[in-house]
N, C-alpha and C positions, 0 to 999 in steps of 0.2 A: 743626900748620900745614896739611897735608891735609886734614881733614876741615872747614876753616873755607873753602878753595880749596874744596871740594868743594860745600860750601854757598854760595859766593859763585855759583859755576857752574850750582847749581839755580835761584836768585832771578834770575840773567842769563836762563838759558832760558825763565822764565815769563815774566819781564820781555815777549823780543821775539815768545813765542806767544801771548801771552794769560795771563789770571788766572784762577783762578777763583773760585765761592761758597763758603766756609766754613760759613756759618752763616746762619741768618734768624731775625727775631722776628714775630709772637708765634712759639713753638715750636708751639703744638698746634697742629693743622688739623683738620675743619673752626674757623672762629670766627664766632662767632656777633656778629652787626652787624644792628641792628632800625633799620627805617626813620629817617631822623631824625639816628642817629647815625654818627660816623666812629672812626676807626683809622687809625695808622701802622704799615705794614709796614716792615720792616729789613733788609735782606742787607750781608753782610761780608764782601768777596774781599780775595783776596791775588794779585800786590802792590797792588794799585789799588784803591782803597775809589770809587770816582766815578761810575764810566762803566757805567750799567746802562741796561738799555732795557725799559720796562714794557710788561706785555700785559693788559687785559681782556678774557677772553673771546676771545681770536685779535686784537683791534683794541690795536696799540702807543699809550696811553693817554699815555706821558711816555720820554722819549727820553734822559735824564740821571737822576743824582744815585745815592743808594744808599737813597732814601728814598721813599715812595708814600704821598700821605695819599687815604684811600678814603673815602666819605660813600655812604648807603645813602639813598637816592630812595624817597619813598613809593609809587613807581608802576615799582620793583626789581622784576628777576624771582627768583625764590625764592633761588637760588643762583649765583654764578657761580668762573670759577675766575681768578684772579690771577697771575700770573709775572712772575720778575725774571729777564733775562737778560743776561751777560755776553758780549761779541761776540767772535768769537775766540778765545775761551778755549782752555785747553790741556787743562784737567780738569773739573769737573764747573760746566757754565754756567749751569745754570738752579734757578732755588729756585721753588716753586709753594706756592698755599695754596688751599684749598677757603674759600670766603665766603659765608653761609647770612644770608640776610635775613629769614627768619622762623622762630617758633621752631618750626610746625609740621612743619617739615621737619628740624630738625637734632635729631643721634641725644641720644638721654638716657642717661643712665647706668642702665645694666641692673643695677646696685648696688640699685636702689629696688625698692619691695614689685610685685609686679603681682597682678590679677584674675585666678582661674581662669577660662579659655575655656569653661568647661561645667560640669557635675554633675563631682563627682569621678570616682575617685580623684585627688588633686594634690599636691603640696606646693611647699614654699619653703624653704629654708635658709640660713645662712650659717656660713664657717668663718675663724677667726683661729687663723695659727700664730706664737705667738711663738718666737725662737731668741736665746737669752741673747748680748749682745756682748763678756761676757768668758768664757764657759766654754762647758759640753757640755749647758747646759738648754736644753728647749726645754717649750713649755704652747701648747695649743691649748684652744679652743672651738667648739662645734657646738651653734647653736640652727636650730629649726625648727617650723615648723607643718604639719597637713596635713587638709586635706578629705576626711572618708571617701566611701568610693566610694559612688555616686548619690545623695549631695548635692549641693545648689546652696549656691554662698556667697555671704552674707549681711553686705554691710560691718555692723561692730559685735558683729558676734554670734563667742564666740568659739572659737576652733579646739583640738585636742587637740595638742602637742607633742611635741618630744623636746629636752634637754638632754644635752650630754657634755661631758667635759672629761677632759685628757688632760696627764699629766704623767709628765719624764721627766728625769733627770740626763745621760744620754747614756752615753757611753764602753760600752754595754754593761747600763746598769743596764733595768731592767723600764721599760716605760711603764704607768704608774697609772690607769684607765680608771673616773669616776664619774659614773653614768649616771640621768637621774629622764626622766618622762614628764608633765611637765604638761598637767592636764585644761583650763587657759584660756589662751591665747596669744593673741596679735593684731598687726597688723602696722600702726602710724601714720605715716601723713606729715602734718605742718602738727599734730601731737597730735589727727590726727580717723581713725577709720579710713578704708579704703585702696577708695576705689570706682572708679578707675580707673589703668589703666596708666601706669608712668613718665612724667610729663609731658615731655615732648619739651622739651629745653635745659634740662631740669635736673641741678643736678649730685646725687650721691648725698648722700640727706641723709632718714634715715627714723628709725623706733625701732621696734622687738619687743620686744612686754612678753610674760610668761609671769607670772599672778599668783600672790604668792606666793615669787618665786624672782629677780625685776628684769628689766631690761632690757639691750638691746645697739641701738648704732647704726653709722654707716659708719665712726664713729672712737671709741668705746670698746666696754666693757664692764664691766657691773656684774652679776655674777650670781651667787647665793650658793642653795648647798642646805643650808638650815636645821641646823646640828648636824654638818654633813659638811666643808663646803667653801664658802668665799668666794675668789671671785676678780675683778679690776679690772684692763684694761687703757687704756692711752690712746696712741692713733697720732696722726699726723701726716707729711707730707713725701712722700705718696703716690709711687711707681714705677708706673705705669702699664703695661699690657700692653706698650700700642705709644704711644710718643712723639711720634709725628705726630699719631694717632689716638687721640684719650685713651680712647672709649667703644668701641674696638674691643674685640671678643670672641674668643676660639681657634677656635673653628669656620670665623674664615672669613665667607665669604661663603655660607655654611651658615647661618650667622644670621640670613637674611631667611626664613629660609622657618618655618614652624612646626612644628618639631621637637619630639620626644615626650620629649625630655632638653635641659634648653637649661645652658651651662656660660658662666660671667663670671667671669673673673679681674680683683680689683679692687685688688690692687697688688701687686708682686712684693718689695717691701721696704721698708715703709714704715718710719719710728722708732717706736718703742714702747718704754713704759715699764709694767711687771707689778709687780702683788701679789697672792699670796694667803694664804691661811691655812688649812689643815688642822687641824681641831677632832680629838683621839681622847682617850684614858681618860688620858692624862699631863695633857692641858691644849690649850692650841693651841701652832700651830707660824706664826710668819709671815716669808713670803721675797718681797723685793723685788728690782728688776734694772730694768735696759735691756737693749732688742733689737731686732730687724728682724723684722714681721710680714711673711706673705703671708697674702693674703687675697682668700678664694674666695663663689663664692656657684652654687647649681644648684636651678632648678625645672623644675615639669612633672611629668608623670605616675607617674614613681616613677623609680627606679634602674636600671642596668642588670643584665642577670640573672648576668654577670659581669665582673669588672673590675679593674683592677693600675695603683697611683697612685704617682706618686716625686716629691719636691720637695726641694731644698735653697737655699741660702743661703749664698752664703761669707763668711765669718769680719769681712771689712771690706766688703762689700755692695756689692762691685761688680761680681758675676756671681752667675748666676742661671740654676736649670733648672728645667724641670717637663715630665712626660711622662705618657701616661695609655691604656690599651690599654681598650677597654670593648666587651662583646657586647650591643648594643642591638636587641632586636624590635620593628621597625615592622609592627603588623600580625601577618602569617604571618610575614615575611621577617627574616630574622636578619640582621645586620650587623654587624663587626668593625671600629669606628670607632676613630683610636689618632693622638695628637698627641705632638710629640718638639720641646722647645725650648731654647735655649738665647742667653742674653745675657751679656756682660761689654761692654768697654771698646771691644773692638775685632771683634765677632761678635756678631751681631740673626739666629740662624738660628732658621725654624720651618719642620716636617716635619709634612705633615697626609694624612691615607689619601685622600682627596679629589683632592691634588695631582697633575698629570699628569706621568708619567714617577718616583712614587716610590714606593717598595719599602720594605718594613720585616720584617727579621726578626729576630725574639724567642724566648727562651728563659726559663721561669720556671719555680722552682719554690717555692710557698709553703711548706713543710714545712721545705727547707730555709734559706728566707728569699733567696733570691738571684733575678736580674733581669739581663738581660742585651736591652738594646734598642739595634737600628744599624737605619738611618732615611738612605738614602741617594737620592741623584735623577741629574741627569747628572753632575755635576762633585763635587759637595758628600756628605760623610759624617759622622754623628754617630754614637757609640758612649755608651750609656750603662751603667755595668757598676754593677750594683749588691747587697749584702747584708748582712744586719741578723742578729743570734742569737735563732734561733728563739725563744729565753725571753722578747725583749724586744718582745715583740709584746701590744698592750691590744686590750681587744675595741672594735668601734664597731659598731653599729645601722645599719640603711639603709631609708630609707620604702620602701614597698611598696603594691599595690594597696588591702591590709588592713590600714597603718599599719603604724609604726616596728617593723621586726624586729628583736628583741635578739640583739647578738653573731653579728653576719651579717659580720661583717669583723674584720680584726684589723690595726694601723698601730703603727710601730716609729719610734722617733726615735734609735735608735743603728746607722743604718745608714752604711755607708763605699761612696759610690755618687763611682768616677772619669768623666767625663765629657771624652770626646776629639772634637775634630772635623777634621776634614780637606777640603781642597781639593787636588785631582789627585792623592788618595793619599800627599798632602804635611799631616803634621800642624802644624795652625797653631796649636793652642793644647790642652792638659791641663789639669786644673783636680778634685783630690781633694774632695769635700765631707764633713766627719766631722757623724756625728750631722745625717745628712740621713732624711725620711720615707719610708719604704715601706708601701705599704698593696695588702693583698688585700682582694677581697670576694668575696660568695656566689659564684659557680661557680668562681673560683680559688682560694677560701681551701683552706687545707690542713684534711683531714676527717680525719688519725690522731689 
């Protein structure tokens, strides 16, 4: 009986301060509206579903209702920005959307192939990790191309590769590392090669052939090394970095400027359904499943000269980390770039060296397989603790100025990485991940 008093007592007090927004549609922002056409915007408060007052642009457009139908003018300025507001509200009153009227301006998904800026050295790549949804497997893939250094590229003409593929039972067991280098690769959008950058308001939707060996696009894979290994995925249900902002990227607002490493995280857990099949001297072997991808994608000039990657996935996919320490040379000038994030139900934190007022300190040692990153700022602290047995580490490759270097990294899928975060020193949430990734590369990998 208390805690229904107690609850009558909450709805009384919104009641006579005000309501506020819960929720709005469409969810993503920006959305894209080309001359011509309209859209209904949505907001949803509590208690009072009615009483919003609309803004275009600063100018109150409509003074009622919970609903806004917007129509795009052929004689629209590129973009403008939308608000619903709640009057008096007691908690959060305002819902906003970005409204992009053309598609020259609105972002594209950095999923898609792009043009090298110049003569090489360059590459492209993309990675899928599946994590089985009922056990301790997880299977990834790494396809890639890359422009040797002082060439120009040539849409149609084709690139030299790297393939990998990475399997692992978890709990402890070895991750299985097979690795080929195809001499033709190529990267199509619309099935034509790729002469220009991501079209602006496109969503991700490309293919990478490697001939001889298949292809991958934004939602499978089919890629088989002759006599070795076939494998096939298929996603769907995408998780986006950031929820507002579907094509946003981890750098930040780092991602306008033309960076010598660019990093696209293109879904933090999507569905996924795996098979493959391992050919050896018995016969074949073939194993199918469901899981939850993430799935990455990094071009530009090559790798960093060294670098410590961690990602997991929990169990029912509703939380989610990824974190990445990297020594990047622009130039003369060395750089110690390093992102720390973390999402579940009720925590959207991300930690970037960029950030004003944040601090990261780290402990690693790749020999013995352990990881230890806390990423804190004024109020807010994340702790990631992570370690994998040394045995269970597979080799992976990393582009370089001179093409794909063999066994320049090594990445574990039976790593046990806890992940704590706190406000005022006050822990608001723990969350163990088993059989999550860690990966070393060139200047951090362990050399005994």
């Amino acid at each position: 009986m208390k805690t229904i008093l107690l609850f009558i007592l909450q709805i009384f007090l919104l009641s006579a301060l005000g309501g506020c927004i819960l929720s709005g549609t469409p969810l993503q922002s920006p959305v894209l509206i080309l001359p011509g056409e309209s859209a209904t915007f949505k907001v949803y408060g509590f208690p009072d579903n009615s009483h919003f007052n609309w803004y275009l642009d600063g100018a109150e457009v409509q003074s009622t209702g919970n609903s806004y139908d917007y129509m795009a003018l052929d004689n629209s300025a590129a973009s403008h920005i939308l608000v619903a507001k709640e009057s008096g509200s007691a908690g959060s009153d305002t819902y906003s959307w970005i409204i992009v009227n053309s598609p020259d301006t609105f972002p594209s998904s950095s999923n898609n192939p792009h043009v090298p800026p110049g003569p090489g050295p360059w590459f492209e790549g993309w990675y899928t990790k599946v994590s089985d949804i009922n056990g301790s497997r997880s299977i990834a893939i790494i396809c890639a191309s890359h422009l040797p250094k002082g060439e120009t590229y040539v849409p149609g003409v084709f690139l030299p590769g790297y393939i990998n593929i990475l399997i692992s039972e978890g709990d402890g067991s070895p991750t299985l590392s097979y690795t080929v280098f195809p001499e033709k690769t190529m990267a199509l959008v619309d099935g034509r090669p790729v002469v220009k950058n991501p079209r602006l308001g496109s969503p991700a939707d490309f293919e990478w052939v490697a001939e001889g060996y298949g292809n991958i696009t934004e939602d499978s894979v089919d890629i088989s090394i002759p006599g070795v290994l076939d494998i096939h995925f298929k996603t769907k249900n995408r998780i986006p970095w950031n929820e507002r902002f579907f094509e946003a990227r981890p750098e930040g607002l780092l991602s306008l400027l033309p960076l010598p490493l660019n990093w696209h995280i293109h879904s933090l857990g999507s569905d996924a359904e795996y098979e493959y099949t391992i050919f050896g001297d018995e016969g074949a072997s073939t194993t199918t499943g469901a899981g939850y991808a993430h799935q990455e994608k990094n071009w530009g000039a090559g790798f960093p000269v060294g670098w410590v990657w961690t990602q997991g996935i929990a169990d029912d996919n509703q939380a989610h980390f990824v974190a990445t320490l990297a020594n990047v040379e622009i130039g003369p000038i060395g750089l110690d770039a390093w992102l720390a994030a973390y999402r579940s139900a009720s925590i959207a934190w991300d930690f970037r060296f960029n950030a004003p007022g944040t601090v990261l300190h780290i402990e690693l040692d790749a020999c013995e397989g352990t990881l230890y990153l806390e990423a804190t700022d004024s109020n807010r602290r994340l702790t990631i603790d992570a370690i994998a047995p040394p045995d269970t580490f597979g080799d992976v490759s990393i582009p370089t100025q001179d093409g794909f270097a063999p066994e320049s990294g090594g990445e574990s899928f039976s790593a046990t990485i806890t992940v704590s975060a706190y406000d005022a020193n006050v822990l608001l949430e723990e969350r163990v991940f088993y059989n999550a990734a860690l990966e070393f590369g060139a200047g951090y990998v362990c050399r005994e």
